[in-house]
N, C-alpha and C positions, 0 to 999 in steps of 0.2 A: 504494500500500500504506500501511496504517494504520503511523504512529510507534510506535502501542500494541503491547508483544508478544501478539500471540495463537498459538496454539499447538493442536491437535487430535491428537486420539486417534478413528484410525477404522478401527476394524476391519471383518472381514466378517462376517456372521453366519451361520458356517456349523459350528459347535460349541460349545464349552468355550472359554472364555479361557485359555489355557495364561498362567503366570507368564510364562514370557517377554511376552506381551505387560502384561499385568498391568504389569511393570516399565518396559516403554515407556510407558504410560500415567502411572505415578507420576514419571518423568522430566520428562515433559509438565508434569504440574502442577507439581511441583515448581520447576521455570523459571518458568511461569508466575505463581508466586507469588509467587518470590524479584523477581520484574521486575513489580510490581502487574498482571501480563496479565490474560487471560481464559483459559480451558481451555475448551475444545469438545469433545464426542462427535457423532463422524459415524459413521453408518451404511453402509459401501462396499457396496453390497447388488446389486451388475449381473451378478453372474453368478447368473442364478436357479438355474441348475440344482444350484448346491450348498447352497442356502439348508436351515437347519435350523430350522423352526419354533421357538421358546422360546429361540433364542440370545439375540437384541437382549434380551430382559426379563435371562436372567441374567445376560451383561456389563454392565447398572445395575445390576443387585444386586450383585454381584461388586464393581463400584469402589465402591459406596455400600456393602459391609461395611469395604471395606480403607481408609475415610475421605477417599477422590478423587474424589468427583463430580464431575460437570463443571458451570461456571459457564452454561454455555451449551450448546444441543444436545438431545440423546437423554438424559434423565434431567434436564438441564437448563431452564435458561428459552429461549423463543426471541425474542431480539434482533432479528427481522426479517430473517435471514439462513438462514432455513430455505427449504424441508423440508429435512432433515436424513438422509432418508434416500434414497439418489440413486436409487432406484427411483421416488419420488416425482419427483424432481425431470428425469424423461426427456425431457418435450418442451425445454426451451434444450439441452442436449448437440448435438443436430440444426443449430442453427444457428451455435453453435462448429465444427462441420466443415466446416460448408459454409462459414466464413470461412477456414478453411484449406484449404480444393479451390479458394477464391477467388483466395488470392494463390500460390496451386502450392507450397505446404507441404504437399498430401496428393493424393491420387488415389483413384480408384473399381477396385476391380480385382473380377472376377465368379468367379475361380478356384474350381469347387467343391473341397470335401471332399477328393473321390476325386482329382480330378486333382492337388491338392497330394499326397496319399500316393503317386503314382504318378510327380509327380517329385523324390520324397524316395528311392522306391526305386530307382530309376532313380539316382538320385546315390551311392548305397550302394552300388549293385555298380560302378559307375566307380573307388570308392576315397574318396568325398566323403561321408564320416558324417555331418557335419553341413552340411547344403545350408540356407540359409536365402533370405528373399526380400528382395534388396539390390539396391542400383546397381547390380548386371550382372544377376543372373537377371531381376531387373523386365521386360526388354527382351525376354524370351521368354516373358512370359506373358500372359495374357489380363487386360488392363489398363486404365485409359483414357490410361495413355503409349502403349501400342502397334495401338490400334485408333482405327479413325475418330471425331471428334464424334459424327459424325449414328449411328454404328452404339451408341455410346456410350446415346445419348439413346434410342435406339428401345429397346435392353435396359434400359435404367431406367422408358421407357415399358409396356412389355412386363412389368413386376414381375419381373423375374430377379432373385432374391436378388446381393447385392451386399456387400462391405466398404469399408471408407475404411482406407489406410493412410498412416503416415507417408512421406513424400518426405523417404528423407537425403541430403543432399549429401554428393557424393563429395571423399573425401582431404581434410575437416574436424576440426580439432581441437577435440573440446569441453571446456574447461577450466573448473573451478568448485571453491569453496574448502569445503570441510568440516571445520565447527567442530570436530571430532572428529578428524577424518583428514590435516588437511591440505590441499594441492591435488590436486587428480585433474585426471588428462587423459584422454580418449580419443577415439582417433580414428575417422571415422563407416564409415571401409573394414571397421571392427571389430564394426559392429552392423546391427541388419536392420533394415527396413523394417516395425515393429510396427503391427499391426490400432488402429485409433483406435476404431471406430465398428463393430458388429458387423452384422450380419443381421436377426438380433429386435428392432434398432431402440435396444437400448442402447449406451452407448459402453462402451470398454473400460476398466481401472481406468487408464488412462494419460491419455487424453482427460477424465476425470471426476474424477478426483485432481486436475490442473492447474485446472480451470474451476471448481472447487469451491473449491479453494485462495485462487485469483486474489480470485472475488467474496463468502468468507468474510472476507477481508484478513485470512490467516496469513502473519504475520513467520517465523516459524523452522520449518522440518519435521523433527520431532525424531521418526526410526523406527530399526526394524531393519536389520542390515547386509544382511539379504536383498534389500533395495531400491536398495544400491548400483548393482547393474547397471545399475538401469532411470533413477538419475539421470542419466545424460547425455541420455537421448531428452527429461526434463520439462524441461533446461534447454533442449534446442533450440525443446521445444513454446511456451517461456515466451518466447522470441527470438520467434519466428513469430507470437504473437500480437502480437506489440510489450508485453509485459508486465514490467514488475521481476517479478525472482525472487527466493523466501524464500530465507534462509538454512539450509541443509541443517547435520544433522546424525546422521548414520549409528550408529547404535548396537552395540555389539557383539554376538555371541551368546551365549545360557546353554549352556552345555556338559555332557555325562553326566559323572559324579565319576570315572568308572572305567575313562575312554580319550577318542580324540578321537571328535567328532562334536559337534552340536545335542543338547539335552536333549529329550527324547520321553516318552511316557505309556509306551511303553513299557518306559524303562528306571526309569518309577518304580512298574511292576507287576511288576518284576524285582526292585529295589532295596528294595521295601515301604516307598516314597510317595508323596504325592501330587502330580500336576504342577498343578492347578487350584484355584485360590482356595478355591472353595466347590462343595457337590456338583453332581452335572450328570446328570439322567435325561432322555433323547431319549424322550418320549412315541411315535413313531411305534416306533424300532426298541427299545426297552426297555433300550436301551445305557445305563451307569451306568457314573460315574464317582465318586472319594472327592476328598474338596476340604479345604483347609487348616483351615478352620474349625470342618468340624465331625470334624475330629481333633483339635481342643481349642487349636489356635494362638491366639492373640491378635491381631487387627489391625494391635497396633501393632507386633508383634514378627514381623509375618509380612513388614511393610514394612521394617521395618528391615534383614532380612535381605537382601530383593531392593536395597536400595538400595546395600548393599555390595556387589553383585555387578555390578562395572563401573565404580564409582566411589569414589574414594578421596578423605575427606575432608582428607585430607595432614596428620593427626593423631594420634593414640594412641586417639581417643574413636572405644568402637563403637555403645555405646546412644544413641539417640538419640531423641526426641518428634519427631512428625512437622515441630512449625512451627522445631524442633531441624535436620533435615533443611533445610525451605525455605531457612531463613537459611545453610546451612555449603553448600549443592549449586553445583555450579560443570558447568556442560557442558565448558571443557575440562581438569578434572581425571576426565572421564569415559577410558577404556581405548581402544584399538585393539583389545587380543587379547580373547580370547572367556572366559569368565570360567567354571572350575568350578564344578559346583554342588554342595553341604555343605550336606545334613539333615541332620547332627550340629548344625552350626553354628545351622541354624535350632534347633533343639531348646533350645540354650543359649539363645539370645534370647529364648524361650518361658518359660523359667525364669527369667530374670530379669527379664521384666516378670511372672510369675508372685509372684516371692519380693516383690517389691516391692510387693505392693498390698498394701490397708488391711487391718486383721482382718475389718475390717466387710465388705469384699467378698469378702475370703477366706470369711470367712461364709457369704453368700451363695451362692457358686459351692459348696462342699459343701453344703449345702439342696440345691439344685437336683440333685446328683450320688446324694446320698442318694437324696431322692423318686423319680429316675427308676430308681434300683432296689428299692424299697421297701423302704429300710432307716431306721434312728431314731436321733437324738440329741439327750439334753436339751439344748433349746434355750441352757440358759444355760451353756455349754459347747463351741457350735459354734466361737465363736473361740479357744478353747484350742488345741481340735481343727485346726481349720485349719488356723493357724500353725504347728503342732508337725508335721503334715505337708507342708508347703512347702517345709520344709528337702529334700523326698526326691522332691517331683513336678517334672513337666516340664508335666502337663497337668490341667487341672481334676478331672480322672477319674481323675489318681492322688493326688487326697486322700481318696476314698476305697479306692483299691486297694491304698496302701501302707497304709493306715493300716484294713484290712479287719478287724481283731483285736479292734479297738474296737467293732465294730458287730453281730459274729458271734462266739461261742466257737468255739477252733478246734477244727477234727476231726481235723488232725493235727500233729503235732509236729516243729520243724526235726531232720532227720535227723544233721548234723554234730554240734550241740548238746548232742541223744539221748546219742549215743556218746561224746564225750570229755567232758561237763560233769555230764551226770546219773549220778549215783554212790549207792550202795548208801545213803547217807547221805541224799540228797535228800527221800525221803520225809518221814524225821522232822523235817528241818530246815523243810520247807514245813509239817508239820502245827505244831510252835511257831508259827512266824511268824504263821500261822493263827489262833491262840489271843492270839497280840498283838495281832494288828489287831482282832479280836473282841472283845477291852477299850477299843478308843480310843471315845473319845467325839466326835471332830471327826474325820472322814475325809477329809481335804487334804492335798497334796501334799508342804508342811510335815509334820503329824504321822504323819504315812504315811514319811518318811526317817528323822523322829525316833526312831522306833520302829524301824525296821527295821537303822538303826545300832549302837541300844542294846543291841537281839540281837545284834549283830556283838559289841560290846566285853563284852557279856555272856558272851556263847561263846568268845572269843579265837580269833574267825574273819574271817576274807580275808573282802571284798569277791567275789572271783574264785572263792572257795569255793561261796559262797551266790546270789550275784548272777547268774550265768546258768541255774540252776534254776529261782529263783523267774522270771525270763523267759518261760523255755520253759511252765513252768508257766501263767501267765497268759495271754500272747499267744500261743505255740506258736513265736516266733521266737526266731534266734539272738541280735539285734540292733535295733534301733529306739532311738526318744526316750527320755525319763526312764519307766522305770519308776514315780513315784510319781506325776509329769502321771497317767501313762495309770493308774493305780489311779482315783487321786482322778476320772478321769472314768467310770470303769467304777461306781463305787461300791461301801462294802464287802459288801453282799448280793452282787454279780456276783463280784467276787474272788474270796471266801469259795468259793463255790460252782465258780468256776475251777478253784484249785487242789487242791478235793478234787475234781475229776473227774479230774483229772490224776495225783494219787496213787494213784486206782481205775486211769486206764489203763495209767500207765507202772511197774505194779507189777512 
C-alpha cells in the first residue's frame, strides 16, 4: 500500500445522491486534503439490476456543484488505475476468486434460488428466523465442501449456474481498529458465509470493494456506518489475500429531526425538504426529485452545514470556507452517535453566506431573480436594492419576494396596519406629504427624510402618527427597510402616484 493517503468515494449508481452520502464524500476529500492525498470516484456499479441510467453523470454534477470533485476517477483524471467503473473492470474479479477457491478461502456452492427459500422456510417454522449459510449449515448443502471433485467439475463443466462464497473459519475473532469507533471485535460463529462472486459472472460488492481497494492503493476507507457489518468479512478477505488492510473509518448516520431512524426522502416530503444536492428526474420512470441548489442554497453553505453534522471542530467557529474546513477536519473529532438533521440550521448558513457577499453579486443574483420573472429595476439601483433586502432573505428568491413592493404597486394593503395605524386623518396627512415631495427638486433618500421630518416638526407630529401610513400607503406593508431607501428607489413619479391610489382605495 501507497505511504500516500488516498481515499475514495464510490457509490452505486442507482438514484439521487442522498446528503448523507454527499457528506461521506466531502469527508473523503476533506482528509484527503488536509493529508496532500488524492480523492477518487469509483463507480460500484455490479448489481445491474438496480442501475438507474443518468445517476453516474448526476453524482459528478452533484460533487462538482458542492466544490469536491474528485482528483482522480469518474469526473476525474485517470492515473492508470482505472476503469473506474467495476462493471468495466469484470474480467480480473474472476481471477481474484479463483485465488481464493485456490488456497480454500472460498468454495463453489450450486444452491438455487428456490432451494435457498425453501431452507429459509423450512428454518422459520422450526423456530430459526434467521437461518443463514455458515460453518454448520454449509455441510448440508449443495456445495463443493460436500460433494465430490469430479461431481464438482462435471456441474461447472455442464454450465450449472454456480456462486463463490466466503469460507469463514469457525470460532474466529476478527478484530480491527476504527478511526472513529475504536476496536471492534467479532466473532466469525456470528457471520455467514457471504456470496463473493455471483452467477452473471460479477463479483459481489464485497469481493470488488476489496480488489479495487487493494490495487487503487487506498490508505483509509472512510464510509457509512451501514458498512460496519460487512467490515469484518473485508478484513478476513484482506488476510486471505495476504494483503495490508486500509485503515477503516465508519461514519455515523444522518438522522430524521423528528425521532429516531436514518434520514429519508421521505421525511423531507413530509418535512418540506430536500434530501438531494441538486434536482434528480429518472428519465425512464419520470420520478422527480427537488435538490438543494436549486432551492436557492449556496455550495458553500450547503457544505458547511453537512460538515457539522458528525463532526465537531472542538471550537465556537461554525462558518467556515471550505479550505477553512480542510485545515480544522480531524476524523477522530468525527461522532459515534448519529447526528440530527436541522433545515432550520441549514437555512441560517444560507443567510449568512447570503448576507455576506459583495453588492456586486448581490446585484447580480437579483438580475437574475428579476429576469426570470419579468420584472425591472433601474439598473443603477440594483445594489441598493439588494443589500436592503438581504437583511430579510435566506435565498436569492427572497430578494425579490421580500422586497416584491418595489417592483409591483400593491393591490392590497397589510391588514393589521389597515386597522390600528390608518386613521380618519391619514388621508390628509399622505395628500401634504404628497405636495412636499412634489416640491423637492432632488428625490434621494437624504431629501426625501428631510422633508418628511420637517412635516413632522411642522405639524407637531409623532413619527408613529404618520410613519406607518405613509408605509402602508406606498408599499402596502406593515414593516420593511427605510422608507426613504425605498422612495428614492421607486422614484417620485411612482410614489406620487402610490399614495394617491391608496387614498382612492383606503377611502
Amino acid at each position: 500500500m501507497s505511504s500516500k493517503v488516498r481515499v475514495r468515494f464510490a457509490p452505486s449508481p442507482t438514484g439521487p445522491l442522498h446528503i448523507g452520502g454527499v457528506r461521506t464524500a466531502l469527508y473523503n476529500y476533506l482528509f484527503a486534503k488536509k493529508h496532500g492525498g488524492d480523492f477518487l470516484l469509483r463507480v460500484e456499479d455490479t448489481d445491474q439490476t438496480r442501475f438507474v441510467a443518468g445517476a453516474e453523470k448526476y453524482i459528478v454534477e452533484a460533487l462538482a456543484w458542492c466544490g469536491i470533485s474528485p482528483d482522480e476517477g469518474i469526473g476525474g483524471e485517470d492515473r492508470g488505475n482505472g476503469p473506474y467503473r467495476q462493471s468495466e473492470r469484470k474480467p480480473m474479479y474472476r481471477e481474484y476468486a479463483e485465488t481464493l477457491l485456490a488456497n480454500d478461502s472460498a468454495y463453489v456452492a450450486f444452491d438455487t434460488a428456490d432451494e435457498l427459500e425453501r431452507v429459509r422456510a423450512l428454518a422459520k417454522e422450526a423456530g430459526a428466523s434467521n437461518w443463514q449459510y455458515n460453518y454448520i449449515t454449509r455441510e448440508n448443502m449443495k456445495n463443493s465442501l460436500t460433494l465430490a471433485k469430479d461431481e464438482v467439475k462435471a456441474k461447472i463443466a455442464a454450465g450449472e449456474p454456480y456462486v463463490i462464497r466466503m469460507k469463514l473459519p469457525r470460532d474466529h475473532e476478527v478484530r480491527f481498529e476504527d478511526t472513529i469507533r475504536g476496536w471492534v471485535s467479532v466473532n466469525t460463529n456470528n457471520m455467514d458465509d457471504k456470496v463473493l462472486f455471483k452467477g452473471d459472472g460479477m463479483p459481489t460488492y464485497h469481493l470488488a470493494n476489496i480488489v479495487d481497494d487493494h490495487l487503487m492503493e487506498i490508505s483509509h476507507v472512510i464510509r457509512g456506518e451501514e458498512w460496519l457489518p460487512s467490515a469484518p468479512l473485508h478484513v478476513l478477505l484482506y488476510e486471505a489475500f495476504g494483503w495490508e488492510s486500509p485503515i477503516f473509518a465508519h461514519l455515523p448516520l444522518l438522522l430524521k429531526p423528528d425521532g429516531p431512524g436514518k434520514l429519508s426522502k421521505r421525511d423531507g416530503d413530509r418535512l418540506g425538504f430536500p434530501v438531494f444536492p441538486i434536482d434528480w428526474k429518472n428519465d425512464e420512470t419520470q420520478e422527480t426529485a427537488s435538490g438543494y441548489r436549486e432551492t436557492g442554497f449556496y455550495p458553500d453553505a450547503f457544505i458547511n452545514m453537512l460538515a457539522l453534522l458528525g463532526w465537531n471542530p472542538g471550537t465556537e467557529q461554525e462558518v467556515f470556507s471550505l479550505q477553512e474546513l480542510v485545515e480544522a477536519f480531524d476524523l477522530g473529532s468525527v461522532s459515534k452517535s448519529g447526528a440530527k438533521f436541522d433545515f432550520e440550521k441549514g437555512k441560517w448558513f444560507n443567510q449568512v453566506y447570503l448576507r455576506g457577499m459583495s453588492e456586486e453579486k448581490l446585484a447580480s443574483a437579483l438580475k437574475t431573480e428579476l429576469n426570470s420573472r419579468g420584472l425591472h429595476c433601474d439598473e443603477k439601483h440594483l445594489g441598493t436594492v439588494a443589500m436592503m433586502m438581504s437583511e430579510r432573505a435566506t435565498f436569492p428568491k427572497d430578494l425579490v419576494t421580500e422586497g416584491l413592493f418595489l417592483f409591483e404597486r400593491p393591490s392590497t394593503y397589510d391588514e393589521k396596519t389597515l386597522t390600528k395605524k390608518w386613521s380618519a386623518d391619514s388621508p390628509k396627512m399622505m395628500e401634504d406629504i404628497s405636495s412636499r415631495f412634489l416640491a423637492l427638486v432632488t428625490f434621494d433618500a437624504a431629501s426625501i427624510e428631510s422633508c418628511f421630518k420637517g412635516y413632522l416638526t411642522e405639524k407637531e407630529l409623532g413619527f408613529g402618527k404618520v410613519g406607518p401610513s405613509f408605509r402602508l400607503a406606498v408599499t402596502g406593508k406593515g414593516m420593511g427597510p427605510s422608507m426613504f431607501t425605498i422612495c428614492e428607489v421607486l422614484g417620485k413619479e411612482e410614489v406620487l402616484a402610490r399614495i394617491s391610489l391608496a387614498i382612492e382605495k383606503l377611502k
